[in-house]
C-alpha positions as CSV (number, residue, x, y, z in Angstrom):
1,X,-58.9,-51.0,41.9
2,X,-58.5,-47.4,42.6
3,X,-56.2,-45.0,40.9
4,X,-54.9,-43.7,44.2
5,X,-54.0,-47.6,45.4
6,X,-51.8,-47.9,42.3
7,X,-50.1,-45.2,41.9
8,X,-49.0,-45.8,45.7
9,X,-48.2,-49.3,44.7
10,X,-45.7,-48.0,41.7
11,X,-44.8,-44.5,43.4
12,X,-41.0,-45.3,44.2
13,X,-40.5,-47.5,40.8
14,X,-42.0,-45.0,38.8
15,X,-39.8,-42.4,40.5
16,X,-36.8,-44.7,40.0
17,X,-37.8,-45.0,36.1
18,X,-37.9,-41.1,36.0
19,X,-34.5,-40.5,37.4
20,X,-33.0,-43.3,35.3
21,X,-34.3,-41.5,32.3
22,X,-33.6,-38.3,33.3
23,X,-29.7,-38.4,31.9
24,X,-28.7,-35.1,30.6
25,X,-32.0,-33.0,30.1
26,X,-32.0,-29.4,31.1
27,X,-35.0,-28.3,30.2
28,X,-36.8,-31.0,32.9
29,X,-36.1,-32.9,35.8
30,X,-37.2,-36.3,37.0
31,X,-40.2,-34.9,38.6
32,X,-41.8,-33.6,35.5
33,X,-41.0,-37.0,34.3
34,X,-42.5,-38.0,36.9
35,X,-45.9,-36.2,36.2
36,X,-45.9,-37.0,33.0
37,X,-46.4,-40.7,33.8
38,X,-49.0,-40.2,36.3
39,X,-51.0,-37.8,33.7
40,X,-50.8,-41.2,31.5
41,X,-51.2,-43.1,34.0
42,X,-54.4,-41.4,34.6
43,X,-55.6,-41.2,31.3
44,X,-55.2,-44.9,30.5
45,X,-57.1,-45.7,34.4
46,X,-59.9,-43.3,33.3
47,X,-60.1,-45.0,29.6
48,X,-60.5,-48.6,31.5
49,X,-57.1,-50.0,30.2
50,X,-55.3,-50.6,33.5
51,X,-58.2,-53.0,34.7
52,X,-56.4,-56.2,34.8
53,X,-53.0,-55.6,34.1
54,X,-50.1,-55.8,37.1
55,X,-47.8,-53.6,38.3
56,X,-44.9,-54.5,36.2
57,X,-47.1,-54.5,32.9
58,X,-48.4,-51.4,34.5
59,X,-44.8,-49.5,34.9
60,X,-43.3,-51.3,31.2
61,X,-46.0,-48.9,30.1
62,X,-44.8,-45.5,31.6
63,X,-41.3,-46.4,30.8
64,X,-42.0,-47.1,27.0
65,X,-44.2,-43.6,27.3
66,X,-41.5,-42.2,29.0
67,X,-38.8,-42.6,26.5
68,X,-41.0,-42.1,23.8
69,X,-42.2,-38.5,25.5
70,X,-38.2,-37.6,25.5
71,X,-37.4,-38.8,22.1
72,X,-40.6,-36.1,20.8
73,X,-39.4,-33.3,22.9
74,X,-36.0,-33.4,21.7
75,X,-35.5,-31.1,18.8
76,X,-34.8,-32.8,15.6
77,X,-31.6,-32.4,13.3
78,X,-31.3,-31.6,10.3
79,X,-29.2,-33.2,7.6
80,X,-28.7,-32.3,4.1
81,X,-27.1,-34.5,1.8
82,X,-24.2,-32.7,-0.6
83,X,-26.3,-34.6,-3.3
84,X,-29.5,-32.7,-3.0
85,X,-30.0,-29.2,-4.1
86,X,-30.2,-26.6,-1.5
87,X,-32.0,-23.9,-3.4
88,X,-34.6,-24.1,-5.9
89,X,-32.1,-21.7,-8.9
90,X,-29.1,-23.1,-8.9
91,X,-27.8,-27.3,-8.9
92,X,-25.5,-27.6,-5.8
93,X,-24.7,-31.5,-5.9
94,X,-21.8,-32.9,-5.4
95,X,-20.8,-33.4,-8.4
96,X,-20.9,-29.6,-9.0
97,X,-19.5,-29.0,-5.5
98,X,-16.3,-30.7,-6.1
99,X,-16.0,-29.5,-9.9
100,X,-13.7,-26.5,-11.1
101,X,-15.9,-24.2,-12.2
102,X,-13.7,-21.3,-11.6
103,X,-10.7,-21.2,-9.8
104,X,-10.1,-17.4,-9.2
105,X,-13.2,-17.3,-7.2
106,X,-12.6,-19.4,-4.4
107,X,-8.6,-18.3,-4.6
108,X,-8.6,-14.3,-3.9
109,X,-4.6,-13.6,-3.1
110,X,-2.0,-13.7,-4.6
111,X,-0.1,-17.1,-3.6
112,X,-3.1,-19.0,-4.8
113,X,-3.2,-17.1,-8.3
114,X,0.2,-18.2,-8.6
115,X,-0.6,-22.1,-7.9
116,X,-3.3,-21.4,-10.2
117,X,-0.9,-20.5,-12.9
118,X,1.7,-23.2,-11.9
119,X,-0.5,-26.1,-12.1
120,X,-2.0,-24.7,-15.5
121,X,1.4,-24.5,-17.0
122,X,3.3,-27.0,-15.7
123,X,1.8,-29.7,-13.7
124,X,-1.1,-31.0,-15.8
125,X,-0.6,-33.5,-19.0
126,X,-2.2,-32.4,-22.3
127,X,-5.5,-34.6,-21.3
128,X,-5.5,-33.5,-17.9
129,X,-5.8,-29.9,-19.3
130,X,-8.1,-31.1,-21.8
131,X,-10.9,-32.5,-19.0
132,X,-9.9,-29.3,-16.6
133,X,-11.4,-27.3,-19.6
134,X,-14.2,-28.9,-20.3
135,X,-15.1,-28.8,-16.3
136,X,-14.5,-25.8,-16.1
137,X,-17.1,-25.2,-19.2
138,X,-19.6,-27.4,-17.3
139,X,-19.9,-30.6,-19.0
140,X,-21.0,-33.6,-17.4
141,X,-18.5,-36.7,-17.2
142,X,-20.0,-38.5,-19.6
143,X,-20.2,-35.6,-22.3
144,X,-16.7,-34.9,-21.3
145,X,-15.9,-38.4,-22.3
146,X,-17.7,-38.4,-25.2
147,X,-16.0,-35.2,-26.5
148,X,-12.6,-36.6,-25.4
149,X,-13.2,-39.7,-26.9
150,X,-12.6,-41.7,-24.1
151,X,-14.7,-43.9,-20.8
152,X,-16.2,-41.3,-18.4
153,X,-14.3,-44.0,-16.2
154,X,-11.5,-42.7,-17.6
155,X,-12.2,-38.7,-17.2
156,X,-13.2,-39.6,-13.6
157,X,-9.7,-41.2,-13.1
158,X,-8.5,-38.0,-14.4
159,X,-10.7,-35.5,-12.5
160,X,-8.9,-37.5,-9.4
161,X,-4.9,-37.3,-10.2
162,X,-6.1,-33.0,-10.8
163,X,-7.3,-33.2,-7.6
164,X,-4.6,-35.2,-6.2
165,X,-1.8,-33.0,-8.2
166,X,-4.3,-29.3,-7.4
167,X,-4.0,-30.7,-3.5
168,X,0.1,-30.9,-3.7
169,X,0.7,-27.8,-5.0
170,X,-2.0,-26.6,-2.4
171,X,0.3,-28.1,0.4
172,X,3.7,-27.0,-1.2
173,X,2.7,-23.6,-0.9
């Protein structure tokens, strides 16, 4: 069997296989795909692995390499989960993320200094005031329940109705 008779057995199919996978590339067409299989093609004839095998084994082959050529040259993304840290100084998890550290920093006008002041004073119960404190110090849930005397199930349910109550005065104004 000659490498010339097979590939002009396989020609159209291979060609088919390449414009089937050839979807929504930019960077190449079909007929680099199509290269691409014959350069495999011709690596596995020289190595001795197409001796035996039939032309739909043969194709299965440079379909499989095919897809698995497009998955490589496709660039990769990257995800970062909000519970990792993304610098090496500084803890950035979610936990920390979704805290209130310090309210004036991420509210720079007015209008928001004054829901700042109006949740403070009036919309917040003694304990709710109690764990925004402690947040705001930097404490942990656990230690804030420990301090407070209460489940960190508890100060959780808490860090949520702040939240909740932060989020209505947020959307009143």
């Amino acid at each position: 069997m000659y490498f010339e008779e097979v590939v002009k057995r396989i020609s159209p199919k291979l060609k088919g296989i390449a414009y089937k996978l050839n979807g929504r590339f930019t960077f190449f067409n079909e007929d680099d795909l199509f290269q691409e299989a014959l350069v495999h093609l011709w690596i596995d004839y020289k190595d001795g692995r197409l001796v035996g095998k039939n032309d739909s084994y043969i194709l299965q082959g440079c379909y499989y390499y095919l897809k698995n050529y497009i998955r490589k040259t496709q660039d990769k993304v990257c995800l970062i989960s909000m519970d990792t840290y993304t610098d090496n100084e500084e803890e950035a998890t979610a936990e920390r993320i979704l805290s209130f550290e310090d309210p004036k920093l991420y509210f720079e006008d007015i209008s928001s200094k004054i829901l700042i002041e109006e949740i403070l004073n009036d919309g917040l119960t003694k304990r709710e005031k109690e764990v925004l404190s402690l947040c705001l110090k930097g404490l942990t849930v656990r230690e804030i329940g420990r301090v407070l005397g209460i489940s960190h199930v508890r100060v959780v349910k808490l860090r949520n109705r702040i939240k909740v109550k932060c989020q209505e005065y947020k959307d009143f104004f």
